[in-house]
C-alpha positions as CSV (number, residue, x, y, z in Angstrom):
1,X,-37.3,62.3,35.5
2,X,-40.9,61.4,33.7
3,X,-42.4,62.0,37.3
4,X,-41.3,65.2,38.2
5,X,-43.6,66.1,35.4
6,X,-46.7,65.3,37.6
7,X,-45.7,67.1,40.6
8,X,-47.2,70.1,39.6
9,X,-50.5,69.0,38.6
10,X,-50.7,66.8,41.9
11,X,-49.8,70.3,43.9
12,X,-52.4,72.0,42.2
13,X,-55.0,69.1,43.0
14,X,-53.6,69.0,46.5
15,X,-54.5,73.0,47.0
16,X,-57.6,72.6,45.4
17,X,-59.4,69.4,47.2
18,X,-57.9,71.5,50.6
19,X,-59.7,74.8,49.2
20,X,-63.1,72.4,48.0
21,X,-62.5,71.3,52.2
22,X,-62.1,73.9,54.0
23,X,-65.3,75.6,51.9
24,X,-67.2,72.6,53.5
25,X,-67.9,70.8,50.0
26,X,-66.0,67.4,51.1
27,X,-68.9,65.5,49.3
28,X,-67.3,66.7,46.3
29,X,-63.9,66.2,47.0
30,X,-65.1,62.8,47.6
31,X,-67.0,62.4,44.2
32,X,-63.7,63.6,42.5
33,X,-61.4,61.5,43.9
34,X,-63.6,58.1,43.7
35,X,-64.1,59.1,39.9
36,X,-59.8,59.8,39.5
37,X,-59.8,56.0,41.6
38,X,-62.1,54.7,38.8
39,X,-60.0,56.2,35.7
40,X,-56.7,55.3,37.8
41,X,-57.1,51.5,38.4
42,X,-57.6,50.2,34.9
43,X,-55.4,52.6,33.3
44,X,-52.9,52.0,35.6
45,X,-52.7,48.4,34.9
46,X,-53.1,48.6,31.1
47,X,-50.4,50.6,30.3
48,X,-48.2,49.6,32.9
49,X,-48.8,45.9,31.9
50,X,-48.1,47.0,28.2
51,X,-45.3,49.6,28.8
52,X,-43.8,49.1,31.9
53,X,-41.9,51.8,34.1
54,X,-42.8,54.4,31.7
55,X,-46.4,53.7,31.3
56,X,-47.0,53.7,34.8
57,X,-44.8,56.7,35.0
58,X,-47.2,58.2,32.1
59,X,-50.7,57.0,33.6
60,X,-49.7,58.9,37.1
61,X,-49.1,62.1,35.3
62,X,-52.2,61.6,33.3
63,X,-54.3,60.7,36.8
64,X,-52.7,64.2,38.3
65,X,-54.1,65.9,35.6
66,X,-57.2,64.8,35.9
67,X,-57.6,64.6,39.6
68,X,-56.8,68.5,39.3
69,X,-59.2,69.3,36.1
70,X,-61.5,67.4,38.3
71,X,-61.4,69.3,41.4
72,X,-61.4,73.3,39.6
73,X,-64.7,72.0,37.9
74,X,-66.0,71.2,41.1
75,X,-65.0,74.0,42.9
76,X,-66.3,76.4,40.4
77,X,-69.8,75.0,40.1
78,X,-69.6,74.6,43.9
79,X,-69.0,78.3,44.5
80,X,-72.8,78.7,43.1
81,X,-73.9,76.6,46.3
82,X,-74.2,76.9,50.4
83,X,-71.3,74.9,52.0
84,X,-72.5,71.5,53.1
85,X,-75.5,71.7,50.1
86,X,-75.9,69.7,47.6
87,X,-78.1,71.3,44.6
88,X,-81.1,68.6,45.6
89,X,-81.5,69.6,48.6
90,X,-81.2,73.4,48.0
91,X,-83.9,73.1,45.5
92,X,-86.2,71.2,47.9
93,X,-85.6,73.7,50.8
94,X,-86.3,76.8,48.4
């Protein structure tokens, strides 16, 4: 039952990486979910080390949130940007 909880925040991450694609920013996609890999792997073993089912259960809702926190800010400041750019080389090229 806990996990149900985190299938709307992982839909909502799911839709946004695709949108962050198919606007040609996978650079950022990547950057968000090797960040959300970071924050998953230790958390993921403290609390289900400490708690068990339910900690594991409560570290995958919190990485869904995250993951999809994660992705809106990217695809809002990458809205600002060319597909394909990253702000460096936009500024070099200006």
């Amino acid at each position: 039952r806990i996990l149900l909880l985190s299938l709307i925040p992982r839909s909502i991450a799911v839709l946004l990486g695709n949108l962050l694609t198919a606007g040609g920013h996978q650079a950022r996609r990547t950057t968000g979910i090797t960040l959300t890999t970071l924050l998953a792997v230790p958390t993921v073993y403290w609390l289900a080390a400490s708690y068990g089912a339910i900690g594991a259960a409560f570290s995958r809702i919190c990485i869904d949130l995250y993951l999809a926190f994660s992705y809106a800010v990217l695809l809002l400041t990458a809205s600002n940007q060319q597909p394909g750019r990253t702000s460096d080389a936009a500024l070099t090229e200006a």
